[in-house]
PAKE-556384 format. One record per residue (C-alpha): residue number from 1; x, y, z. Coordinates in pm, 1 decimal, always signed. Layout:
% residues N
    n      east     north        up
  NUM         X         Y         Z
...
END
This chain:
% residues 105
    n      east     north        up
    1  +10115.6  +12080.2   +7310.4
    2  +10145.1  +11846.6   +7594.1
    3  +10290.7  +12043.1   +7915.7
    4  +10363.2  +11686.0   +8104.7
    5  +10720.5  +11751.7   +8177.0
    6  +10933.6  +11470.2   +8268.2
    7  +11156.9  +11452.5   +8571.9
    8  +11501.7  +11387.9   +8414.5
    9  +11862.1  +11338.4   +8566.3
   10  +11798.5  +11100.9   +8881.4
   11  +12162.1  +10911.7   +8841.4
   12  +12089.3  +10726.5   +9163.8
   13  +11755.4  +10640.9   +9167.9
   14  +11649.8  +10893.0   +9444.1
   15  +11257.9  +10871.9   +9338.3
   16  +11246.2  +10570.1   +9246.4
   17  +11367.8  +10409.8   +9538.6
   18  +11191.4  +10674.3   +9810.7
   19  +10861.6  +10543.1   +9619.1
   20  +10948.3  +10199.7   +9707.9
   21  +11014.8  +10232.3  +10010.6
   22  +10738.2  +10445.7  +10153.6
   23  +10514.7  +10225.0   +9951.7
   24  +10601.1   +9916.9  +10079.5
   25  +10636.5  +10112.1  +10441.7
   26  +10267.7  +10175.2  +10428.4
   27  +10219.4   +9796.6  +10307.8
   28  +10087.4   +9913.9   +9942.2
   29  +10129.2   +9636.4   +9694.2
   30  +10234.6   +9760.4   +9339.2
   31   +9928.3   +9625.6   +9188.4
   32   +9690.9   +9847.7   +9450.0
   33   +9918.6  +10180.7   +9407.4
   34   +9878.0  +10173.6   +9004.7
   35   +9473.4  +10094.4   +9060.1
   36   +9475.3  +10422.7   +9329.8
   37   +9669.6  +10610.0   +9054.9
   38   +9421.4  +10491.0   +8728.4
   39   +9150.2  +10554.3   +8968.0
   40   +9320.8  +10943.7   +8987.6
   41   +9298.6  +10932.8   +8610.4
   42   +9665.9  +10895.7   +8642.1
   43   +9805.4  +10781.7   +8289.8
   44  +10007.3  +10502.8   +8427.4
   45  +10041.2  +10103.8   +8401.8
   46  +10221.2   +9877.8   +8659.3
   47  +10489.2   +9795.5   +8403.9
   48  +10529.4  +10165.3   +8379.8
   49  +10580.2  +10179.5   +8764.7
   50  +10793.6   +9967.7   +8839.9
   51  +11026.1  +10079.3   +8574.4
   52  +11017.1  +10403.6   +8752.4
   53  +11045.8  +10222.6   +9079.5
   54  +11329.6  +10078.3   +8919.5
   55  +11543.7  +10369.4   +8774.1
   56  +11458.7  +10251.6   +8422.9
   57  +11165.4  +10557.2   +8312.1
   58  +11154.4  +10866.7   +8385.1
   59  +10878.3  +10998.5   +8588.4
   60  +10628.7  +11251.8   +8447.3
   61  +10494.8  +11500.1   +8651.1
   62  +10123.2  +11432.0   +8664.9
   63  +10274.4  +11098.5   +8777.2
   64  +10502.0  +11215.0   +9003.7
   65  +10140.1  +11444.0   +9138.6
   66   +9954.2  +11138.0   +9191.3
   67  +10188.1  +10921.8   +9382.8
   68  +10270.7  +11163.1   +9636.5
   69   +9896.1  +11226.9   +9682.7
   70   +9851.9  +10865.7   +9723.6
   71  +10144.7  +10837.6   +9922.5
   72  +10034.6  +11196.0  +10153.5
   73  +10412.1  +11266.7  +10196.8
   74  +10585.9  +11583.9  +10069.8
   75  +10727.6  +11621.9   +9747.6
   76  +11135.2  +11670.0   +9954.1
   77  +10997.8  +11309.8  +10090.2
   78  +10987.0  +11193.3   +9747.0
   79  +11278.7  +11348.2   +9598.5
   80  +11533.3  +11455.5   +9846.0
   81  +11539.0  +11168.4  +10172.3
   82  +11672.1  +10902.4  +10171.5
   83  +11429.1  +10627.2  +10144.8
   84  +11478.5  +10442.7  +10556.7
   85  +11500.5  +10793.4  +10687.4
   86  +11134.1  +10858.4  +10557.9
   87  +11017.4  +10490.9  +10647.0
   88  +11152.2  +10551.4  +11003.9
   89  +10910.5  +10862.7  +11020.0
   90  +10626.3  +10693.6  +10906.6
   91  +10646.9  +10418.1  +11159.6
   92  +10716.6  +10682.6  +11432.7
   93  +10417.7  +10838.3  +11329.4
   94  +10193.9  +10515.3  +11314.4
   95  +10335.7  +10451.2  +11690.3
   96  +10268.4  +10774.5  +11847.3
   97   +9912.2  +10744.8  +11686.0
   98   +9863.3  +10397.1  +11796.0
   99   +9959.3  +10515.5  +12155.1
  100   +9690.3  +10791.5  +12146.0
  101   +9442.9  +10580.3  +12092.5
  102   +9542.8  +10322.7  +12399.1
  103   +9584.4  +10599.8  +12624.0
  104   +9237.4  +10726.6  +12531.8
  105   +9078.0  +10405.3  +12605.1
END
């Protein structure tokens, strides 16, 4: 019996389009996320992903596992924010690094 549930009733495309954009936030091509995925042993092709990307499949949950490792956000960053509010974080977070590392040189 396969326990892979699927995440069902996203009528707006919540996941799909939080993946998106943190993925193309951290400059991930679609191409390079499925490879990190496969590499995961993540059952997944890029036609499959960017049909979830897209609002078209359903994501299953060892899928849904695997991106947000990839990703390293939370699972509310996947499926609760909206999509700019988490981008907006992430480059907040890539300036206040960046300015550590000038002010330590």
């Amino acid at each position: 019996m396969n326990t892979d549930k699927i995440v069902l009733d996203d009528r707006s495309n919540t996941i799909g389009n939080n993946i998106r954009w943190i993925r193309k936030s951290l400059h991930i091509r679609q191409t390079e996320m499925v490879a990190r995925l496969q590499l995961c042993h993540i059952d997944i092709t890029r036609e499959t992903f960017v049909k979830i990307e897209g609002g078209r499949q359903h994501i299953k949950l060892s899928q849904l596992r695997g991106i947000r490792k990839e990703l390293d956000v939370s699972y509310e960053d996947i499926l609760d924010q909206p999509g700019e509010e988490i981008c907006r974080r992430i480059e907040n977070l890539k300036m206040c690094e960046a300015n550590m590392k000038q002010s330590e040189k």
